[in-house]
C-alpha positions as CSV (number, residue, x, y, z in Angstrom):
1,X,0.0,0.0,0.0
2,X,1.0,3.7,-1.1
3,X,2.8,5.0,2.6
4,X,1.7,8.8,1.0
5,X,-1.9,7.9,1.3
6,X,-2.0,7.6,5.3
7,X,-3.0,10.3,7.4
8,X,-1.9,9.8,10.7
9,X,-1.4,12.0,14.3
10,X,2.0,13.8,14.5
11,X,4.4,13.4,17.4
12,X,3.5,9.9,18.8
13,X,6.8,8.1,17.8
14,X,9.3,10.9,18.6
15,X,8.6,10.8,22.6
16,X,9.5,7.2,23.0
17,X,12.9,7.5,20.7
18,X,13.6,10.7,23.1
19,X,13.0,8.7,26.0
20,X,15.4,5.6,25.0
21,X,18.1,7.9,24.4
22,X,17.8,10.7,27.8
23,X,16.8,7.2,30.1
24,X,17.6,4.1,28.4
25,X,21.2,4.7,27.6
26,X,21.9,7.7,30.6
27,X,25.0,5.2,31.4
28,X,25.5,3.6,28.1
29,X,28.6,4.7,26.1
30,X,28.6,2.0,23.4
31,X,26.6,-0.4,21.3
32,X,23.2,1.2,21.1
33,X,20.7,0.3,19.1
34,X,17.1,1.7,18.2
35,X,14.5,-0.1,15.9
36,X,11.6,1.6,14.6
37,X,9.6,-0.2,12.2
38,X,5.9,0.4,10.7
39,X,3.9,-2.4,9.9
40,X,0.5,-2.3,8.0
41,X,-1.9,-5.5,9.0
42,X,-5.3,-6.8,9.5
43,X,-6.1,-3.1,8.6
44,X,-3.5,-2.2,11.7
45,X,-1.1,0.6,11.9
46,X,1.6,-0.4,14.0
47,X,4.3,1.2,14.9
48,X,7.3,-0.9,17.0
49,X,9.9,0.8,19.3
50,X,13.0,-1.4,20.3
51,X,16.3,-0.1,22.2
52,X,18.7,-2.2,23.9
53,X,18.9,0.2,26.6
54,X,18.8,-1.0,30.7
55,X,15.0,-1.7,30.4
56,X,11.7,-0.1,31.3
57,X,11.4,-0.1,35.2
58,X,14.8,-1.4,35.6
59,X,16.5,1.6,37.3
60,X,13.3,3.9,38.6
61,X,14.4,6.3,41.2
62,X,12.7,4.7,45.0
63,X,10.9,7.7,45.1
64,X,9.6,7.7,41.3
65,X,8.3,3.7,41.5
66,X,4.6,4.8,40.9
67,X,5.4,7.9,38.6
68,X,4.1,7.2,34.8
69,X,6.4,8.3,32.1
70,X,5.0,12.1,30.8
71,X,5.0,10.7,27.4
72,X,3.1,7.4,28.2
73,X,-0.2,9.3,29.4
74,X,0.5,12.3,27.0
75,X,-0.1,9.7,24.0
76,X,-2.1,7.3,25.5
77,X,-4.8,10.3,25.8
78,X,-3.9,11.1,22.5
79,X,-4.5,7.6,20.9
80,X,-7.6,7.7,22.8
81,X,-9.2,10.9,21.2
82,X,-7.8,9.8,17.7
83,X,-9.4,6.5,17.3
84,X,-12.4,8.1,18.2
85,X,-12.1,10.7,15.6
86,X,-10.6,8.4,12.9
87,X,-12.4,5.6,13.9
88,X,-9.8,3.0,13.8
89,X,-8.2,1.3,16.8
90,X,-4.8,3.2,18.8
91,X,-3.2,1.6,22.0
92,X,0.3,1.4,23.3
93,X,2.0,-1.3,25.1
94,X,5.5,-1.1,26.6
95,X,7.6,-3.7,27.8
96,X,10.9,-4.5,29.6
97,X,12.5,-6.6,27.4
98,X,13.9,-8.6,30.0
99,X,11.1,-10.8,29.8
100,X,12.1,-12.2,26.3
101,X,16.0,-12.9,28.0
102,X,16.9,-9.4,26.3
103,X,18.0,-6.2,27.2
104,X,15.8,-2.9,26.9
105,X,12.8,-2.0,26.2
106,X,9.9,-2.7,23.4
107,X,7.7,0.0,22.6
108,X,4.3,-1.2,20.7
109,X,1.8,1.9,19.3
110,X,-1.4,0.6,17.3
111,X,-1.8,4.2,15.2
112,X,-5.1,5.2,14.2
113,X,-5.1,6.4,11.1
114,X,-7.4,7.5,8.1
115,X,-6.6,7.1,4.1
116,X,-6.2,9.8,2.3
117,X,-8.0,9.3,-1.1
118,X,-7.1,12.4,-3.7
């Protein structure tokens, strides 16, 4: 499918590749790696964030345990309204990769999305 003919919300991607590089590497000198891939399936947007930083949750300030990430409410509220407006489906799932023997963090945004037909 044409990539040109999506129109989707601006700014949902960027606050998760900011935080991988500010948190996920902070103490990381060497050897790291972001993925960002867009998939489009089952009439799905999606949009997959992968570092190789120390992990989601892995070194939280004591004081910060309960805190949610700025940009995890930020667009969560965003895919909310969208897929209301568009009327397609939005969500976001993160994930410490340490559950798949890995190290970093997996970022997983279902984009709503409308086609643009000229």
């Amino acid at each position: 499918m044409d990539a040109s003919l999506f129109e989707i919300p601006p700014m949902l991607i960027q606050p998760f590749i900011e935080n991988a590089i500010e948190h996920g590497f902070k103490d990381q000198k060497e050897n790291r790696k972001i993925d960002v891939r867009l998939t489009y399936s089952n009439k799905e947007l999606i949009c997959t964030i992968k570092d190789n930083g120390i992990g989601i949750g892995t070194q939280k300030e004591h004081n910060q345990r309960h805190k949610k990430s700025l940009a995890t409410t930020i667009t969560s509220g965003r895919l909310n309204i969208v897929s209301k407006d568009f009327k397609t489906k939005g969500g976001l799932t993160i994930e410490n990769r340490k559950k798949y023997n890995e190290r970093g963090t997996i970022v997983t945004l279902v984009i709503p999305y409308k086609i643009h037909i000229a």
